[in-house]
C-alpha positions as CSV (number, residue, x, y, z in Angstrom):
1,X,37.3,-0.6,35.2
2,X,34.0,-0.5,36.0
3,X,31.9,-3.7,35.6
4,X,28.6,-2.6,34.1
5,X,31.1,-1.3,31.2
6,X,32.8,-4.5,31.0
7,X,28.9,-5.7,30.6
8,X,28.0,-3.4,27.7
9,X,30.9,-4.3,25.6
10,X,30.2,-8.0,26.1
11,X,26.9,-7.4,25.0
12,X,27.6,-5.9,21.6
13,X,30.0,-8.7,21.1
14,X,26.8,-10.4,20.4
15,X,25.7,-9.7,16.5
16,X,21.7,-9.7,17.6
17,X,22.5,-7.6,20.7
18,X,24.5,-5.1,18.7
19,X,22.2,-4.7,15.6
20,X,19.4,-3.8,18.2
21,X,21.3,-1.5,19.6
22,X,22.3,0.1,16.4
23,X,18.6,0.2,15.4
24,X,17.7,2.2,18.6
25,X,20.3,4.7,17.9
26,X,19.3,4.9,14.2
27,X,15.8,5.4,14.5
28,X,15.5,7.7,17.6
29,X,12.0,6.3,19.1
30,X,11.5,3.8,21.6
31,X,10.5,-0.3,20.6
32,X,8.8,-2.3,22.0
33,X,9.5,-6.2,22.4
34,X,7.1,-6.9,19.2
35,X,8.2,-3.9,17.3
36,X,11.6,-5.8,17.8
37,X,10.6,-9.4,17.3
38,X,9.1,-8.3,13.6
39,X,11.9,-5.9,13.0
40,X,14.3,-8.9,13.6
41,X,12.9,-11.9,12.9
42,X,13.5,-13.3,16.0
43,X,11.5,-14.7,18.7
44,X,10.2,-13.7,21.9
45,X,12.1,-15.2,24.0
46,X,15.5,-14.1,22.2
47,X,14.4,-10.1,21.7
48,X,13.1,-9.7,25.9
49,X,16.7,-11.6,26.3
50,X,19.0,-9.2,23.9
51,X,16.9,-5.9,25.4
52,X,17.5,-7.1,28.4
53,X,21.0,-7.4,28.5
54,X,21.2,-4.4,26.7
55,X,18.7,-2.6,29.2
56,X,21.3,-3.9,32.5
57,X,24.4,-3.1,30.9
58,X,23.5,0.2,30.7
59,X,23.1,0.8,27.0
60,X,19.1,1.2,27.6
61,X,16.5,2.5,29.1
62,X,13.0,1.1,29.6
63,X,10.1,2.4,30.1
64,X,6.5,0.4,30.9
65,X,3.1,1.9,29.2
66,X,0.3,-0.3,29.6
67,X,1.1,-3.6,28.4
68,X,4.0,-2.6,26.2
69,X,7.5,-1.6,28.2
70,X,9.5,0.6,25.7
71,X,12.8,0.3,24.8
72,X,15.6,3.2,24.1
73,X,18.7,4.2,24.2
74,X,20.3,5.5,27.9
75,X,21.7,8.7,27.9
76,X,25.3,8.8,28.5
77,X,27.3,11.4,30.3
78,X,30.9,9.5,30.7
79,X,33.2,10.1,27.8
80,X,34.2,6.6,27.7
81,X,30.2,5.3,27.6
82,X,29.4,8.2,24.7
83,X,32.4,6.9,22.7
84,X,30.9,3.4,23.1
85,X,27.9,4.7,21.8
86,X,29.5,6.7,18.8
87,X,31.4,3.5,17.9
88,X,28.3,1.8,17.3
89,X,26.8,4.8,15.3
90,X,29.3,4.9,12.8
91,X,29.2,1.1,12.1
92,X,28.2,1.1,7.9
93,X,24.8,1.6,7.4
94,X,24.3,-0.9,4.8
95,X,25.2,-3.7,7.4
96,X,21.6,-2.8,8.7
97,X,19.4,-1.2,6.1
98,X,17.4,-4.1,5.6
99,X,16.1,-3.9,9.6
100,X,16.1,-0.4,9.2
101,X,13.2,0.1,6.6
102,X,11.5,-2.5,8.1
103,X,11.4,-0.3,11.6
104,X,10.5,2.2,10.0
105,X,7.6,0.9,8.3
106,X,6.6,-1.1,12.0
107,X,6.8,1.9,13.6
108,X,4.4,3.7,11.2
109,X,1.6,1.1,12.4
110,X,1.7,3.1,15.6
111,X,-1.3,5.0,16.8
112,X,-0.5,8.1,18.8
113,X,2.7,6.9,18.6
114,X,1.7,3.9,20.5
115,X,2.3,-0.2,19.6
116,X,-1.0,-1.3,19.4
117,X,-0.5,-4.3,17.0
118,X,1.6,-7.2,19.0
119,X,4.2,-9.2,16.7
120,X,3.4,-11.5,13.3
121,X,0.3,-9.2,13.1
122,X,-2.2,-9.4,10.2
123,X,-1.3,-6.0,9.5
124,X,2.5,-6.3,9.7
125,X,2.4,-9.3,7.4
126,X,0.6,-7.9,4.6
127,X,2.9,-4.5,4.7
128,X,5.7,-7.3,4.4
129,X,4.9,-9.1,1.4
């Protein structure tokens, strides 16, 4: 079997791994690290560590703009890896609609479809409370 599968399923063994991951399918747009971190709740150092487990198992891409690097999910062409992926789709929705609105409404701060707000944001706080 080959390893870097072996990696991805021990990375959605992990409940903050996985609920990124189901996030990225679910809203179809790339995040960023402090898109992530507000999304979450979690800090910095535990969102660039669960994307980037994510990103070298295989699950993600990235992509660097600026100062931002993007998040999203890899395209898969192995039946095995798009079965991963469809597992982790169908997971119940309500598990995660919490995260999910608040995505939603962090990704509406973009500009140009850009992050231009970094995380705990004056901004992001007041659309919060």
């Amino acid at each position: 079997m080959e390893e870097q599968y072996l990696d991805a399923l021990k990375a959605l063994a992990e409940p903050h791994r996985l609920k990124l991951c189901w996030l990225l399918i679910h809203v179809d747009q790339k995040i960023t690290v402090a898109e992530a971190m507000d999304v979450t709740g979690e800090t910095q150092y535990n969102v660039s560590r669960n994307l980037k487990m994510l990103f070298k198992s295989g699950l993600l891409s990235q992509e660097k703009r600026g100062k931002w690097v993007y998040y999203t999910l890899a395209e898969q062409t192995q039946p095995h890896w798009q079965s991963l992926v469809e597992s982790v789709r169908n997971l119940p929705q309500h598990a995660f609609e919490q995260e999910k609105a608040r995505c939603q409404i962090r990704l509406s701060m973009r500009e140009n479809n850009e992050c231009t707000v970094g995380p705990n944001s004056q901004e992001w706080l007041s659309k919060t409370v």
